[in-house]
N, C-alpha and C positions, 0 to 999 in steps of 0.2 A: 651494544645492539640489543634493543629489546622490542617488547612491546607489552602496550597496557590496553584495557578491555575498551571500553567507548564510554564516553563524554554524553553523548545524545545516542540513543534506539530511537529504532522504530517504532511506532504507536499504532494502535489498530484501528481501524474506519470504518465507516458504514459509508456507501456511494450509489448514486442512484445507477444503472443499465446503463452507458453510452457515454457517462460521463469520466473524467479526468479522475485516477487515484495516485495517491504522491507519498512517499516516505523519505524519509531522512535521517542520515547517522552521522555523527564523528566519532572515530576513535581519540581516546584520550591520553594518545603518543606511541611514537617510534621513529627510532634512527636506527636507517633513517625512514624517511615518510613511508608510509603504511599503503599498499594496494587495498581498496575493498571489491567483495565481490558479490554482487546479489545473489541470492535464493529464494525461489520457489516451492513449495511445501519439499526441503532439503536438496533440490536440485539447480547447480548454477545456471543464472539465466543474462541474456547478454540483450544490447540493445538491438532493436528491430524497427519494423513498421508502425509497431504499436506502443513499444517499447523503449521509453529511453534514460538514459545513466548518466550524469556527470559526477564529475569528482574532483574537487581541487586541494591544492596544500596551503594551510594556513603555518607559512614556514615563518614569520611574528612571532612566534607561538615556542615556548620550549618544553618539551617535547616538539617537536611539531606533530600535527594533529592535520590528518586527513575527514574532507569531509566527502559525503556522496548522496547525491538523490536519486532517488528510482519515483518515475513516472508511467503510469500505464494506460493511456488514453484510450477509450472508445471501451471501458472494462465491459466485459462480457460476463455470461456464470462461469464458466470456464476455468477466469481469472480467482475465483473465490479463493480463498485457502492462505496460506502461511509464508510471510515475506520476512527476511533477517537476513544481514548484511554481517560479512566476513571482512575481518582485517589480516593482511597478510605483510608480517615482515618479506622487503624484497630479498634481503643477504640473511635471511633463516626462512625457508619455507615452512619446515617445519612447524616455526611459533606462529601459530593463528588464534584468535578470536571472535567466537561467536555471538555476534545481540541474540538477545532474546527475539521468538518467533513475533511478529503483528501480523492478526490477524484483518484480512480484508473480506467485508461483507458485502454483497449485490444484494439490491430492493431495486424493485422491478416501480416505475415512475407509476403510480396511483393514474389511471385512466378515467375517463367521466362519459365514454358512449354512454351509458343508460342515457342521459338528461336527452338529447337525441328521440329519445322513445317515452320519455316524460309527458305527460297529457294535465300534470299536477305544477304546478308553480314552484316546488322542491322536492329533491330525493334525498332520501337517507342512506347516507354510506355506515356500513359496518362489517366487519370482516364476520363472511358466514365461515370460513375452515380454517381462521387463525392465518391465513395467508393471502387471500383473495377478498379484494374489495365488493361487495356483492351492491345491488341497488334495489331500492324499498322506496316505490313510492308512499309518502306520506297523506296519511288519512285526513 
């Protein structure tokens, strides 16, 4: 009985506000097959409303090798921060496995009201505070 660390981590993203964020792990074996469990900037997190996890056994495979996706649909700011996935032997609790943290980013979807208020035939987008799309009609 053991277990080995993962095959595939998590990767970090950038997602627009409202849209679908996805990670995925395998670990890279245990007998026998391996529980994984999501985390939340270090706190387990389980499926929900917004929330969802599967995970199957690629028991082909020797080792066998568990695999899991964490999807978080409708991502908010909220959701920003640090996702990593635990593998847990079932007959050793104790032996666990941490991926390394992926990081999830929110960007707020680029809006275009100015043109609305455009009197010019184009605006000039440029971010005036590094963060905010700001609108400059063109001379």
């Amino acid at each position: 009985m053991f277990l080995n660390a993962f095959e595939t981590t998590p990767t970090s993203i950038v997602v627009d506000e409202g849209e679908v964020a996805s990670f995925f792990c395998v670990n890279a074996g245990s007998v026998p097959p391996a529980n994984i469990v999501w985390t939340f900037n270090g706190q387990a997190i389980s499926s929900s409303s917004r929330i969802f996890i599967t995970s199957s056994t690629l028991d082909h495979l020797s080792p066998p090798r568990t695999s899991s996706s964490l999807y978080v649909t409708g991502v908010q700011p909220e959701d920003q921060g640090g996702y990593s996935c635990i593998a847990v032997n079932p007959a050793l609790p104790e032996s666990i496995a941490t991926s390394p943290s992926a990081t999830l980013t929110i960007t707020r979807k680029a809006t275009r009201l100015c043109d609305a208020f455009s009197t010019h035939s184009y605006v000039i987008f440029k971010s005036c505070d590094g963060k905010t799309l700001c609108c400059f009609e063109s001379l």
